[in-house]
mmCIF file of the N, C-alpha and C atoms, coordinates in Angstrom:
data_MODEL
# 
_entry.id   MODEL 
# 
loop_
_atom_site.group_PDB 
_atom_site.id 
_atom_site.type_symbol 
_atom_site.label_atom_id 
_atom_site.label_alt_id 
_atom_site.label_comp_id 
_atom_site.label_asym_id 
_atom_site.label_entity_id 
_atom_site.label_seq_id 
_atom_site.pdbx_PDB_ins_code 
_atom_site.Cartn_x 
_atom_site.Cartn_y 
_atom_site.Cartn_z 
_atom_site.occupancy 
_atom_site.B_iso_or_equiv 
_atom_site.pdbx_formal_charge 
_atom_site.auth_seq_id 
_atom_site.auth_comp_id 
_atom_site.auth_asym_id 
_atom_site.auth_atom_id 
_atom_site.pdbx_PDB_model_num 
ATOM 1   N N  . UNK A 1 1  ? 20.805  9.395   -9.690  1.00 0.00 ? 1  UNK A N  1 
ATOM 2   C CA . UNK A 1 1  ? 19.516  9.474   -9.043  1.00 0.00 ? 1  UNK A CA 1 
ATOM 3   C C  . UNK A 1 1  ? 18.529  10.216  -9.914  1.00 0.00 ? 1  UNK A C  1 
ATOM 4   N N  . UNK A 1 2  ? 17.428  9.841   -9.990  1.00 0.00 ? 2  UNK A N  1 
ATOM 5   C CA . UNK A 1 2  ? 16.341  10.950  -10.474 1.00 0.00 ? 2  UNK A CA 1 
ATOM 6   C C  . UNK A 1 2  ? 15.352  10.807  -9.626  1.00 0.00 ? 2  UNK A C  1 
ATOM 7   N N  . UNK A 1 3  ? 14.717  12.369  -9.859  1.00 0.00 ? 3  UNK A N  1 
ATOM 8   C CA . UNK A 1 3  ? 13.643  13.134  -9.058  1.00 0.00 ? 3  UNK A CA 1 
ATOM 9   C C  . UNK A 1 3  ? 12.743  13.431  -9.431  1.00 0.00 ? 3  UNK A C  1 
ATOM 10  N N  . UNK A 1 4  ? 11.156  13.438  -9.481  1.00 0.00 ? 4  UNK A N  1 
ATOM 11  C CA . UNK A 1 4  ? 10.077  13.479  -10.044 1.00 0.00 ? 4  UNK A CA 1 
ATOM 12  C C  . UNK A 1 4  ? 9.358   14.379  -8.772  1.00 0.00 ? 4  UNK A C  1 
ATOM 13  N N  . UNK A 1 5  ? 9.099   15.651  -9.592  1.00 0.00 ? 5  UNK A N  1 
ATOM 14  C CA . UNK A 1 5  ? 8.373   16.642  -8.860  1.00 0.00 ? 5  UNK A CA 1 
ATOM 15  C C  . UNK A 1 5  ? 6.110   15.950  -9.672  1.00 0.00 ? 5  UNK A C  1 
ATOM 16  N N  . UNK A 1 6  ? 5.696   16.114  -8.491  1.00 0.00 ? 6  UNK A N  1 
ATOM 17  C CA . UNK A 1 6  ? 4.351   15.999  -9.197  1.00 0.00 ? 6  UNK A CA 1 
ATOM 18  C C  . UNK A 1 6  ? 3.641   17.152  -8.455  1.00 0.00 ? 6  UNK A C  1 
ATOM 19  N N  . UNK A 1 7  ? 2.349   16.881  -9.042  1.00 0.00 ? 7  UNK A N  1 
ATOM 20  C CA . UNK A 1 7  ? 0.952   18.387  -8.163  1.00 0.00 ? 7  UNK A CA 1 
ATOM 21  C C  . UNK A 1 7  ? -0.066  17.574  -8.689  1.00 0.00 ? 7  UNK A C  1 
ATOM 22  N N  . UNK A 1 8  ? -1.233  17.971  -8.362  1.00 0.00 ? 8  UNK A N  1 
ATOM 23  C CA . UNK A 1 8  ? -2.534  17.409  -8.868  1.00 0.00 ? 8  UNK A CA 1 
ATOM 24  C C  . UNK A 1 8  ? -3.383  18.598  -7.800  1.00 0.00 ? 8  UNK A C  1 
ATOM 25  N N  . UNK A 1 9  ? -4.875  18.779  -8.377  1.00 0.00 ? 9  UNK A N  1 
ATOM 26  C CA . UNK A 1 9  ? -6.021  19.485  -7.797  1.00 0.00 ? 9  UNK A CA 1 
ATOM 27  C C  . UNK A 1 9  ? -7.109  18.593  -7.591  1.00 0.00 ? 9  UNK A C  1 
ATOM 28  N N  . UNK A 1 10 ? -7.487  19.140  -6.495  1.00 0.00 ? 10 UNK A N  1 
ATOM 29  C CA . UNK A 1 10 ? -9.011  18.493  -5.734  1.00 0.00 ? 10 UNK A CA 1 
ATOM 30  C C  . UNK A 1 10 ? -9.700  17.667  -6.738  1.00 0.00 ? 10 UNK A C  1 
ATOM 31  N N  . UNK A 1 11 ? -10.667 17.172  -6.894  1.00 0.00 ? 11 UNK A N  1 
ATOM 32  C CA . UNK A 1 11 ? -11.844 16.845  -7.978  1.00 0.00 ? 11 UNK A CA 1 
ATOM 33  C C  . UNK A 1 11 ? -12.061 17.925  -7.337  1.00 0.00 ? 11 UNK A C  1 
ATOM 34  N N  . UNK A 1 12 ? -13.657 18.642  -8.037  1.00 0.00 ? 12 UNK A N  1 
ATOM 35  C CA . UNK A 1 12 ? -14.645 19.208  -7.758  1.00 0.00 ? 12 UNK A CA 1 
ATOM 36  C C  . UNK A 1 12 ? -16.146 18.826  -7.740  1.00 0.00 ? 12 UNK A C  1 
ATOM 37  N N  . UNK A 1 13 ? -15.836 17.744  -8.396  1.00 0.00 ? 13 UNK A N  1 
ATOM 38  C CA . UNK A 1 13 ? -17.151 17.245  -8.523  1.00 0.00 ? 13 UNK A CA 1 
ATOM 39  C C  . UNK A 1 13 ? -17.878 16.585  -7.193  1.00 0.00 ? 13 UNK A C  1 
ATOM 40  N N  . UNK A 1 14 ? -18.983 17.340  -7.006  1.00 0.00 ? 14 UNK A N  1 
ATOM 41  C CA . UNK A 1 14 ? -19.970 16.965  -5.914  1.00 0.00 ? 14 UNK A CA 1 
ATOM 42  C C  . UNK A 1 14 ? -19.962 15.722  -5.707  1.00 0.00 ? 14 UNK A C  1 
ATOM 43  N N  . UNK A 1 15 ? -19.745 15.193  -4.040  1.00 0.00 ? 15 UNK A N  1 
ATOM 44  C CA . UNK A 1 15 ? -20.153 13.742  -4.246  1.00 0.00 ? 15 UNK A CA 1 
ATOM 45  C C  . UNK A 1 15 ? -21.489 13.394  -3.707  1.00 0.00 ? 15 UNK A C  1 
ATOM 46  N N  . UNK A 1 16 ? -21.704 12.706  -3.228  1.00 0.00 ? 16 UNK A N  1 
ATOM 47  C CA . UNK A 1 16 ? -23.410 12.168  -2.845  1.00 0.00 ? 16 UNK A CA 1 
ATOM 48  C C  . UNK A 1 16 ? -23.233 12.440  -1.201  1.00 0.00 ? 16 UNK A C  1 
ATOM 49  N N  . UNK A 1 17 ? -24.045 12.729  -0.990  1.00 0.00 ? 17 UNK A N  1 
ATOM 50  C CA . UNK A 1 17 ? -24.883 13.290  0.392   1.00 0.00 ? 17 UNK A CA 1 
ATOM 51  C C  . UNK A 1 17 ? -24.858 11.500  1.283   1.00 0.00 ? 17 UNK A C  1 
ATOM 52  N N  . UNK A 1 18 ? -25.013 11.848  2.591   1.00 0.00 ? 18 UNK A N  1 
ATOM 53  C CA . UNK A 1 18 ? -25.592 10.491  3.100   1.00 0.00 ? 18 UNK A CA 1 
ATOM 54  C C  . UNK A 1 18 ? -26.696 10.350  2.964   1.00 0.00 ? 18 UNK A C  1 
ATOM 55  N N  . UNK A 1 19 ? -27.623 11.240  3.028   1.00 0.00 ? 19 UNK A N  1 
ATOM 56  C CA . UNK A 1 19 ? -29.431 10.810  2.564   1.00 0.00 ? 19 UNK A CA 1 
ATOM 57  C C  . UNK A 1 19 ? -29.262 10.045  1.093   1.00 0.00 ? 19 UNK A C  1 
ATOM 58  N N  . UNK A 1 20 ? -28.713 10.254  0.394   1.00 0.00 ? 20 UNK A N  1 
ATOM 59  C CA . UNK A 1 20 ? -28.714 9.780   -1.223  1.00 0.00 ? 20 UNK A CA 1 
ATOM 60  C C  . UNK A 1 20 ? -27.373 8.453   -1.054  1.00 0.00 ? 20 UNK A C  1 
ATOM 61  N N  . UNK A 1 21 ? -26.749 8.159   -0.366  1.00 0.00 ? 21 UNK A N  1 
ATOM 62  C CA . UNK A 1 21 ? -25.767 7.057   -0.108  1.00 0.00 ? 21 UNK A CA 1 
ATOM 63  C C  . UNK A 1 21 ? -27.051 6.084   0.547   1.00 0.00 ? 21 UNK A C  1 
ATOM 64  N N  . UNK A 1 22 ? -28.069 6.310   1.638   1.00 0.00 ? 22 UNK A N  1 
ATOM 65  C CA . UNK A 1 22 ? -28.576 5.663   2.204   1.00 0.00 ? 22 UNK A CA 1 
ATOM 66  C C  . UNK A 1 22 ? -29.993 5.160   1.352   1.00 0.00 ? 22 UNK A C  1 
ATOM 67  N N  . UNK A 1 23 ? -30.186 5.658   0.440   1.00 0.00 ? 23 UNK A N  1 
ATOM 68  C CA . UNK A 1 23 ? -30.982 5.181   -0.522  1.00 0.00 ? 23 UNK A CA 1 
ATOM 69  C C  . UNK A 1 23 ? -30.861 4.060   -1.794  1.00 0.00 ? 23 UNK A C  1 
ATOM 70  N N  . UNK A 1 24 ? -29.492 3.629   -1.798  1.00 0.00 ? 24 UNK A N  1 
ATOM 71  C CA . UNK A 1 24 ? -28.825 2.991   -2.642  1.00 0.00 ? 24 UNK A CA 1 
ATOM 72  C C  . UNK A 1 24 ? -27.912 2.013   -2.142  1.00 0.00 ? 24 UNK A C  1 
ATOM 73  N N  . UNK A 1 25 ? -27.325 1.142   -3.211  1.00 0.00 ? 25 UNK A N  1 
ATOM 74  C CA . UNK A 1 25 ? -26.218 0.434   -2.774  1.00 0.00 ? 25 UNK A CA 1 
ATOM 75  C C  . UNK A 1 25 ? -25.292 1.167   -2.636  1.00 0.00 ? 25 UNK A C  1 
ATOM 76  N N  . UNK A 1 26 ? -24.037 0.399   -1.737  1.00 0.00 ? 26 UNK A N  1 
ATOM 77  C CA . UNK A 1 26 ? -22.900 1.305   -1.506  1.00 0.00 ? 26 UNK A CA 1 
ATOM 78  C C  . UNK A 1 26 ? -21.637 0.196   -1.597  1.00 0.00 ? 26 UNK A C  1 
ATOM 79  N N  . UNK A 1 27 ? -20.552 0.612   -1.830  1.00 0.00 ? 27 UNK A N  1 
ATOM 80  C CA . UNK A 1 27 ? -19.038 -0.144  -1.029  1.00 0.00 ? 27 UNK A CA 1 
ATOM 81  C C  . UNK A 1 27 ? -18.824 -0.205  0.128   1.00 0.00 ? 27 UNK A C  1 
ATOM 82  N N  . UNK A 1 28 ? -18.582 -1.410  1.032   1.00 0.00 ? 28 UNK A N  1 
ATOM 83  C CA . UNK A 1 28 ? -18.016 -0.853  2.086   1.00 0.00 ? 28 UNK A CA 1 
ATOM 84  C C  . UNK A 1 28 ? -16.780 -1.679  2.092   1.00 0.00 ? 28 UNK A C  1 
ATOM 85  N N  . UNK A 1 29 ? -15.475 -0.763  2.628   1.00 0.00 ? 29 UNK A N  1 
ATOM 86  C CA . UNK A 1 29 ? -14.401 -0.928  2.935   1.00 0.00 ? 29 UNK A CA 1 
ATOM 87  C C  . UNK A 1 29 ? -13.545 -1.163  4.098   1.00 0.00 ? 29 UNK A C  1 
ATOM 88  N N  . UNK A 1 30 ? -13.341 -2.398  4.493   1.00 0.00 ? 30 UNK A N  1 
ATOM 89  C CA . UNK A 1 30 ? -12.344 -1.830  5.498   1.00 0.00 ? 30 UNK A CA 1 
ATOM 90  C C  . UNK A 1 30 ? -11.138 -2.690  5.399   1.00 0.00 ? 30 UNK A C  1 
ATOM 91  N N  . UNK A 1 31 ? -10.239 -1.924  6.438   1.00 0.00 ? 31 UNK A N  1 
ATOM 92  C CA . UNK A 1 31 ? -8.743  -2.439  6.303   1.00 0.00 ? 31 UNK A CA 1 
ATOM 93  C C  . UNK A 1 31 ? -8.318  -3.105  7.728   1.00 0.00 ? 31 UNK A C  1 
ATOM 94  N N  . UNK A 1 32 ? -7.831  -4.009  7.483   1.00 0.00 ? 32 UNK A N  1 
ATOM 95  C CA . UNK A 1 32 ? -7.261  -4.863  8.186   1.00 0.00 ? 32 UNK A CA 1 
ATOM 96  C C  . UNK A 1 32 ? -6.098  -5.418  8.792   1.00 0.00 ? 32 UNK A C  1 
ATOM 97  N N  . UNK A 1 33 ? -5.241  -5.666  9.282   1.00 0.00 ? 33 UNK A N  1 
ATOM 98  C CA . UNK A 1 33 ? -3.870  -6.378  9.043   1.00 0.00 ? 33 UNK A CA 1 
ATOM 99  C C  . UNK A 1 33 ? -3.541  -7.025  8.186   1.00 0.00 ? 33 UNK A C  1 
ATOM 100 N N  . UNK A 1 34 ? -3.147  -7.052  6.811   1.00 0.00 ? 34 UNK A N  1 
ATOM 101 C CA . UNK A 1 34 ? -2.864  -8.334  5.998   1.00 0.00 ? 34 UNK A CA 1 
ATOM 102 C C  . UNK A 1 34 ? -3.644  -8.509  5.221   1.00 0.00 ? 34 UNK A C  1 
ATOM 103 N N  . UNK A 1 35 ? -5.208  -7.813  5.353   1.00 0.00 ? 35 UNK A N  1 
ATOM 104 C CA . UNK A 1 35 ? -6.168  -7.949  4.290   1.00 0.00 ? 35 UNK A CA 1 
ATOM 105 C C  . UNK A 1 35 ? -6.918  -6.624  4.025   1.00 0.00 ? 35 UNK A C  1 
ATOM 106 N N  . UNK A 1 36 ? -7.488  -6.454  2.769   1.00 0.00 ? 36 UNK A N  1 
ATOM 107 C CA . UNK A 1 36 ? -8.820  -5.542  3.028   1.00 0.00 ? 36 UNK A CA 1 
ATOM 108 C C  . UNK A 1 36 ? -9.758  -6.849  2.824   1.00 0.00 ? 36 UNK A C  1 
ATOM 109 N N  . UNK A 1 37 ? -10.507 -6.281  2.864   1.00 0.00 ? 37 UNK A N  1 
ATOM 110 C CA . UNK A 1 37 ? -12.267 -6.720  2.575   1.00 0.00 ? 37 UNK A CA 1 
ATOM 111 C C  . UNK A 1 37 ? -13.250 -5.390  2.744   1.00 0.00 ? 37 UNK A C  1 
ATOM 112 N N  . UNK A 1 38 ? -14.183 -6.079  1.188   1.00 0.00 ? 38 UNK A N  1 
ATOM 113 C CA . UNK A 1 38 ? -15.195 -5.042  0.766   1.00 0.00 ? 38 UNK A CA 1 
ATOM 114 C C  . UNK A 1 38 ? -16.089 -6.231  0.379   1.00 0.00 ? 38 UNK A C  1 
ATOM 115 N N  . UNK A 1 39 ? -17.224 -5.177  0.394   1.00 0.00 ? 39 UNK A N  1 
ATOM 116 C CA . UNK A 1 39 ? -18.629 -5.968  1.040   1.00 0.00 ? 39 UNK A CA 1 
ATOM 117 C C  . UNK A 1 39 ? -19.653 -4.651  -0.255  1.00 0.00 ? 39 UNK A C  1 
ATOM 118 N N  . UNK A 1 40 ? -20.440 -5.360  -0.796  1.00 0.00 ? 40 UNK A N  1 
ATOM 119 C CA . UNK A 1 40 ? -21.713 -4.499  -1.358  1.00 0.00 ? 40 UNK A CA 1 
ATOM 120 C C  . UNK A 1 40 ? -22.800 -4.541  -0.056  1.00 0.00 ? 40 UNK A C  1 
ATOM 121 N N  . UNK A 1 41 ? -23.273 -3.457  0.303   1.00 0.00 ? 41 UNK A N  1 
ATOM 122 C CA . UNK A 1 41 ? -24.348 -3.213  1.414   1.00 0.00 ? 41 UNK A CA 1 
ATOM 123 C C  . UNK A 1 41 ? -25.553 -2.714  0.994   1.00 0.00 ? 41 UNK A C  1 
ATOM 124 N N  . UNK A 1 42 ? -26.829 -2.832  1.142   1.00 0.00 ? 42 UNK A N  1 
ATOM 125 C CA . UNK A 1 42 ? -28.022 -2.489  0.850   1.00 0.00 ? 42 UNK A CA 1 
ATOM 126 C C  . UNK A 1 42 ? -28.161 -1.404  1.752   1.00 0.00 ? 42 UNK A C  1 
ATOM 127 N N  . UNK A 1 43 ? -29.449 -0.560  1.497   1.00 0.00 ? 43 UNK A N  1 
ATOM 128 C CA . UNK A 1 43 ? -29.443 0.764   2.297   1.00 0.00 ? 43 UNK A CA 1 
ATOM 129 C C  . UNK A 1 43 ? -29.670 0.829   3.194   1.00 0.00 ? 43 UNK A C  1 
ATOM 130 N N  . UNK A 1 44 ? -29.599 -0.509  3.775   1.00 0.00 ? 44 UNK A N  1 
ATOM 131 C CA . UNK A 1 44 ? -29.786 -0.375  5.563   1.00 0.00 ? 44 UNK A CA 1 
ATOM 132 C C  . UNK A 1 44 ? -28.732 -0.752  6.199   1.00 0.00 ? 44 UNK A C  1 
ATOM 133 N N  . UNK A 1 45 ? -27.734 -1.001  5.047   1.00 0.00 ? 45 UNK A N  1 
ATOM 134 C CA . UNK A 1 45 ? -26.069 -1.588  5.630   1.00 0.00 ? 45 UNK A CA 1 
ATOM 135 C C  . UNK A 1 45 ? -25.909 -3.547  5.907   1.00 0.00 ? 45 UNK A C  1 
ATOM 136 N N  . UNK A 1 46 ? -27.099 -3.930  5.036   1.00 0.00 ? 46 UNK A N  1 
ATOM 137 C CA . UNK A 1 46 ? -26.770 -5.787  5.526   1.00 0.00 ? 46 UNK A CA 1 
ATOM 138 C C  . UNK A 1 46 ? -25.909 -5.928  4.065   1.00 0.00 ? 46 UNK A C  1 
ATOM 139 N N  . UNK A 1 47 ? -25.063 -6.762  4.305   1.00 0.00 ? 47 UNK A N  1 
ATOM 140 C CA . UNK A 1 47 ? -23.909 -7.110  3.331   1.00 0.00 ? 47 UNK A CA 1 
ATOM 141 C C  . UNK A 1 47 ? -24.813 -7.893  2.054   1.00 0.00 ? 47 UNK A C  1 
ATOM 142 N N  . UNK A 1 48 ? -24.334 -7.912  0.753   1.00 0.00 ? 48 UNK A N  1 
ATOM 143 C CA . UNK A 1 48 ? -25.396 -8.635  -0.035  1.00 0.00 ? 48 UNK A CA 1 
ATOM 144 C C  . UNK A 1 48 ? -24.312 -9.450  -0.472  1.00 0.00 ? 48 UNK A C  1 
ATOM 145 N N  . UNK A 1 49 ? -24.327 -10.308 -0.508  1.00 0.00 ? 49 UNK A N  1 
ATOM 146 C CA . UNK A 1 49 ? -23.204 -11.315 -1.085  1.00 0.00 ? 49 UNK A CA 1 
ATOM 147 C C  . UNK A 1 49 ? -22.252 -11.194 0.005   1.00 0.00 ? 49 UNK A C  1 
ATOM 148 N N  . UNK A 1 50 ? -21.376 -12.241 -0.754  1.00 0.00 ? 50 UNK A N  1 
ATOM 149 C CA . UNK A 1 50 ? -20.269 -12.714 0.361   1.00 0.00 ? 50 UNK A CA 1 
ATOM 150 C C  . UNK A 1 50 ? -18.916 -11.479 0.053   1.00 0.00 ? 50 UNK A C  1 
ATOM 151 N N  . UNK A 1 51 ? -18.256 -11.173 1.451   1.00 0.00 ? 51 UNK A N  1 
ATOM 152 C CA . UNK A 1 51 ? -17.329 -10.107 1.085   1.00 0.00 ? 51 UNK A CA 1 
ATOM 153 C C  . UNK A 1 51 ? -16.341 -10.315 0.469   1.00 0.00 ? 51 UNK A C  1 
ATOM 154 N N  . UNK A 1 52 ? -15.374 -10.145 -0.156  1.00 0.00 ? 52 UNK A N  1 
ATOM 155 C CA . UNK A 1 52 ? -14.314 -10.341 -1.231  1.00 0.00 ? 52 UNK A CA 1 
ATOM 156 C C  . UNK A 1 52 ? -12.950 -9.412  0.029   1.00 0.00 ? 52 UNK A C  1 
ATOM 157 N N  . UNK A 1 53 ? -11.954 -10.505 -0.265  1.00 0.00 ? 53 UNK A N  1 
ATOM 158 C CA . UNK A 1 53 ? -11.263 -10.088 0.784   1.00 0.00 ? 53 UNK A CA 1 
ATOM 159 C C  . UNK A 1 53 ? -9.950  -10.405 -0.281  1.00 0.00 ? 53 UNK A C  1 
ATOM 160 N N  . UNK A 1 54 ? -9.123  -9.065  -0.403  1.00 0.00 ? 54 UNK A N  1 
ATOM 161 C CA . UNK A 1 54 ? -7.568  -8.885  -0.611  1.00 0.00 ? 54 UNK A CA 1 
ATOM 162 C C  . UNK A 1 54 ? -6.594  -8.741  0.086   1.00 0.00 ? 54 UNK A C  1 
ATOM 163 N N  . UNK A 1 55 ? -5.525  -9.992  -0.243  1.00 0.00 ? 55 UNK A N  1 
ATOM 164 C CA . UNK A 1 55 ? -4.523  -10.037 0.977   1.00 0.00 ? 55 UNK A CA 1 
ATOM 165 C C  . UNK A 1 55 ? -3.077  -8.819  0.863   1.00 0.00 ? 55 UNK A C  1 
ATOM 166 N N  . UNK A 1 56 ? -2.919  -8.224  1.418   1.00 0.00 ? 56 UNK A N  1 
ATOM 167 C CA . UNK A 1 56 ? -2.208  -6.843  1.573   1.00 0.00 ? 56 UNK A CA 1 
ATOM 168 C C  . UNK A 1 56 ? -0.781  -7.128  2.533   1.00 0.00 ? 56 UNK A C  1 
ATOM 169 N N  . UNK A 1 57 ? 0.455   -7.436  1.837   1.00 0.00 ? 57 UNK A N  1 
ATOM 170 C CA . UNK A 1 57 ? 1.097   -7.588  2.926   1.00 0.00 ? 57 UNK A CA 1 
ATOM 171 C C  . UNK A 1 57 ? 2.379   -6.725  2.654   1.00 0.00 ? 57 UNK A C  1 
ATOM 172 N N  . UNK A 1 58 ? 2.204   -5.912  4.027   1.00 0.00 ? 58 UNK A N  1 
ATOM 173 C CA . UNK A 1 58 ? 2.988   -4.617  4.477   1.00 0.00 ? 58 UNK A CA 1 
ATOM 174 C C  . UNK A 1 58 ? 4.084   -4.569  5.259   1.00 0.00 ? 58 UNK A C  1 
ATOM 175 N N  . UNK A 1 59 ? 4.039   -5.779  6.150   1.00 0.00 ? 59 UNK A N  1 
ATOM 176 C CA . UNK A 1 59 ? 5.048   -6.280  7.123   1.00 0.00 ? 59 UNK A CA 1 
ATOM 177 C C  . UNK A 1 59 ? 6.430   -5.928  6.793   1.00 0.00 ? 59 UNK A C  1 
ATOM 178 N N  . UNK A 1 60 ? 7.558   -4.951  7.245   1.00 0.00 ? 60 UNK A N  1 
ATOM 179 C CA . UNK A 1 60 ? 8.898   -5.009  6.803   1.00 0.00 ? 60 UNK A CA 1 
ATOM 180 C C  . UNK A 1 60 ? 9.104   -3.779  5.656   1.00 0.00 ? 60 UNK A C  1 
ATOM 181 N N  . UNK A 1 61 ? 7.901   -3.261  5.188   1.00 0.00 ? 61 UNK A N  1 
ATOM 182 C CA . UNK A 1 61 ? 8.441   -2.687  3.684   1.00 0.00 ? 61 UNK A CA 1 
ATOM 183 C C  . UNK A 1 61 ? 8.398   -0.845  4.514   1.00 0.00 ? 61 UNK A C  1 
ATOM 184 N N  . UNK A 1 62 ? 8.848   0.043   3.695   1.00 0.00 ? 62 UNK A N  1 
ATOM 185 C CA . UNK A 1 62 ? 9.243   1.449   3.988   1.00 0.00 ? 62 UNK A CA 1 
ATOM 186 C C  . UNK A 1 62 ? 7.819   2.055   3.547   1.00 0.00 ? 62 UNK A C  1 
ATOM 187 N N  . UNK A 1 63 ? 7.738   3.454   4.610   1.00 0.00 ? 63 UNK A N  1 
ATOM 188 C CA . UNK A 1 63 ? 6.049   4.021   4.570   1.00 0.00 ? 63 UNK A CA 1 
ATOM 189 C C  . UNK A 1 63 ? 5.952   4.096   3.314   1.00 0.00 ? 63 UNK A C  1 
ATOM 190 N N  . UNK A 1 64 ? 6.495   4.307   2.388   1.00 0.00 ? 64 UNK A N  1 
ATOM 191 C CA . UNK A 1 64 ? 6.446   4.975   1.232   1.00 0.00 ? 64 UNK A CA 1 
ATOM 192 C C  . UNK A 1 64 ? 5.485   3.863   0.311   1.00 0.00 ? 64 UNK A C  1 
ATOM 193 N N  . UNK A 1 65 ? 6.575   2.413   0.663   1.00 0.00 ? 65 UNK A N  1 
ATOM 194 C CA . UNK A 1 65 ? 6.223   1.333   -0.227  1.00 0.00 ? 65 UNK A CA 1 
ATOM 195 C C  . UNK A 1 65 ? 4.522   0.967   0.429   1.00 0.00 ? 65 UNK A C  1 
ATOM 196 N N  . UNK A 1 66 ? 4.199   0.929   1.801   1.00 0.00 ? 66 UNK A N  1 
ATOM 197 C CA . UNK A 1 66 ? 3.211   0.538   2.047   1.00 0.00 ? 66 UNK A CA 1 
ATOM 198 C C  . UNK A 1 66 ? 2.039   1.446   1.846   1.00 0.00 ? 66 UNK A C  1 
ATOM 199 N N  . UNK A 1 67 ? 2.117   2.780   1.764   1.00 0.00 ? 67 UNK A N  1 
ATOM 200 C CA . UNK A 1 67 ? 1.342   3.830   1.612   1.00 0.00 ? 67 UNK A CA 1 
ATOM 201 C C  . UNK A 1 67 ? 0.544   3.306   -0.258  1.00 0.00 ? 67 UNK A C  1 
ATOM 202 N N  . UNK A 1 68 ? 1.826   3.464   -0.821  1.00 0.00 ? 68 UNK A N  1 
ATOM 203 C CA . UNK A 1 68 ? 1.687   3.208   -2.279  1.00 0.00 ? 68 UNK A CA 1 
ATOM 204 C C  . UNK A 1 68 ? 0.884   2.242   -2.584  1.00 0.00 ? 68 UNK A C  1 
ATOM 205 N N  . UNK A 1 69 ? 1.084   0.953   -1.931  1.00 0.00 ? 69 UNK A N  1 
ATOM 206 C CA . UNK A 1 69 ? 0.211   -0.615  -1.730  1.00 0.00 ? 69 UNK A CA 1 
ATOM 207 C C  . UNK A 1 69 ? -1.215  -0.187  -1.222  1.00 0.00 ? 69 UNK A C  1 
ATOM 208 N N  . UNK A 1 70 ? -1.522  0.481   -0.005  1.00 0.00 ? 70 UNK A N  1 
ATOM 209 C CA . UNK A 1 70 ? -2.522  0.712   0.459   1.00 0.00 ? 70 UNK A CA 1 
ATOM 210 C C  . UNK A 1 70 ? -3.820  1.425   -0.684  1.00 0.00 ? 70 UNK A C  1 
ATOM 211 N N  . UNK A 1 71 ? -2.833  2.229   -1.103  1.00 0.00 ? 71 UNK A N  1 
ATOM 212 C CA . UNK A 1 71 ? -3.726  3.353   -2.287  1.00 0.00 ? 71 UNK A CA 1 
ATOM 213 C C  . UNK A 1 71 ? -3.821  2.766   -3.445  1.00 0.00 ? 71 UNK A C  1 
ATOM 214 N N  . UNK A 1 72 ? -3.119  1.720   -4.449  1.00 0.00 ? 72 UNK A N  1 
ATOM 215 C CA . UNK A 1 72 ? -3.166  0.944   -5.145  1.00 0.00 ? 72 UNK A CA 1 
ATOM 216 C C  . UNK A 1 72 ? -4.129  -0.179  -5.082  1.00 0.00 ? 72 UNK A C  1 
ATOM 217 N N  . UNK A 1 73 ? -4.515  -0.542  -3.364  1.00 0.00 ? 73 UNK A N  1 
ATOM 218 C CA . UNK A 1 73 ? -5.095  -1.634  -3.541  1.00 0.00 ? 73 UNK A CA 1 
ATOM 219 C C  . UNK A 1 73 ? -7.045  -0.806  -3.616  1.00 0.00 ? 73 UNK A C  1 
ATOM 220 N N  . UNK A 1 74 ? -7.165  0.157   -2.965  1.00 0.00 ? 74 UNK A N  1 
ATOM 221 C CA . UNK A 1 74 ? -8.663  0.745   -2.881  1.00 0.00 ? 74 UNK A CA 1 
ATOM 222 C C  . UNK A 1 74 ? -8.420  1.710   -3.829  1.00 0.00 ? 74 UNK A C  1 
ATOM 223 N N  . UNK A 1 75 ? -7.920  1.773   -4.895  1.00 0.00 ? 75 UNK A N  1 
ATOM 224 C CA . UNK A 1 75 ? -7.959  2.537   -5.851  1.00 0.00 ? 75 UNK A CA 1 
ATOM 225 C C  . UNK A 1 75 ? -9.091  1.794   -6.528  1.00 0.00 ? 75 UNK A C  1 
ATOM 226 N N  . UNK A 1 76 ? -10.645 2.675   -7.053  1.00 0.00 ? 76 UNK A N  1 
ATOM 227 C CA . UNK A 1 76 ? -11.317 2.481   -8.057  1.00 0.00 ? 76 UNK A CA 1 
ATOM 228 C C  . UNK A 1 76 ? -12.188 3.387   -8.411  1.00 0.00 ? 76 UNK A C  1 
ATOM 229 N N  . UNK A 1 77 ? -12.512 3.170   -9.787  1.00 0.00 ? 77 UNK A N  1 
ATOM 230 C CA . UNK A 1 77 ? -13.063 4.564   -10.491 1.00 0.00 ? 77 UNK A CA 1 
ATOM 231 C C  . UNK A 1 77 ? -14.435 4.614   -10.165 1.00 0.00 ? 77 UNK A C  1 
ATOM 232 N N  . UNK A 1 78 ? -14.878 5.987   -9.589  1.00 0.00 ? 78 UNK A N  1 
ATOM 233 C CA . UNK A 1 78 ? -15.919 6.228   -9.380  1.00 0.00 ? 78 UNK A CA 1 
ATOM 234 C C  . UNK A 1 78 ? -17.035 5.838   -10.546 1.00 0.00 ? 78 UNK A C  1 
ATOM 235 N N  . UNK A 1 79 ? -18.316 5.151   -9.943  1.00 0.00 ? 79 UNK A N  1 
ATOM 236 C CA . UNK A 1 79 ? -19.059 4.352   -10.477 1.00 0.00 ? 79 UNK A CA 1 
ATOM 237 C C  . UNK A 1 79 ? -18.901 3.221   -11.033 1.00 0.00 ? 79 UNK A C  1 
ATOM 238 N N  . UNK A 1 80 ? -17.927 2.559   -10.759 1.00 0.00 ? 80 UNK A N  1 
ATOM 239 C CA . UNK A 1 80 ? -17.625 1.036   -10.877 1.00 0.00 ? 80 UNK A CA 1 
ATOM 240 C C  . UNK A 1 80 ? -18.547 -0.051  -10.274 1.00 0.00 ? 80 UNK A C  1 
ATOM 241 N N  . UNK A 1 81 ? -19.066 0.552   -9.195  1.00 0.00 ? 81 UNK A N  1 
ATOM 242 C CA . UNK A 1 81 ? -19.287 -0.177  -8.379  1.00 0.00 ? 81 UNK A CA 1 
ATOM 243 C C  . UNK A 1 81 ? -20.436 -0.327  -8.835  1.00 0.00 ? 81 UNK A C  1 
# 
């Protein structure tokens, strides 16, 4: 068997305020059964383009494996977007 101890610290870096989120484009995310879907939103929240939807399937697998999937799949680097 092997064992992998890990740690990691906070970011610190400031993130954006909602007054300054609501002035700009944003991501929006949500999760679903079986899918995510994310949507680019204008600052009043109407979707701009069509949403892009990833199929996520969790059905049967151990928290561990689905946790891992979940965070893998909305994993992206700040300012990508």
């Amino acid at each position: 068997r092997w064992y992998m101890d890990a740690s990691w610290k906070a970011d610190t870096t400031p993130i954006a305020s909602l007054d300054q989120l609501q002035r700009g484009r944003v991501v929006a995310l949500e999760v679903n059964v079986g899918r995510l879907a994310l949507c680019v939103l204008d600052c009043y929240g109407n979707p701009l383009g069509a949403p892009v939807t990833v199929p996520l399937v969790l059905d049967g697998l151990p928290t561990a494996t689905r946790d891992a999937r979940v965070l893998s799949a909305t994993r992206f680097e700040r300012g990508a977007a």
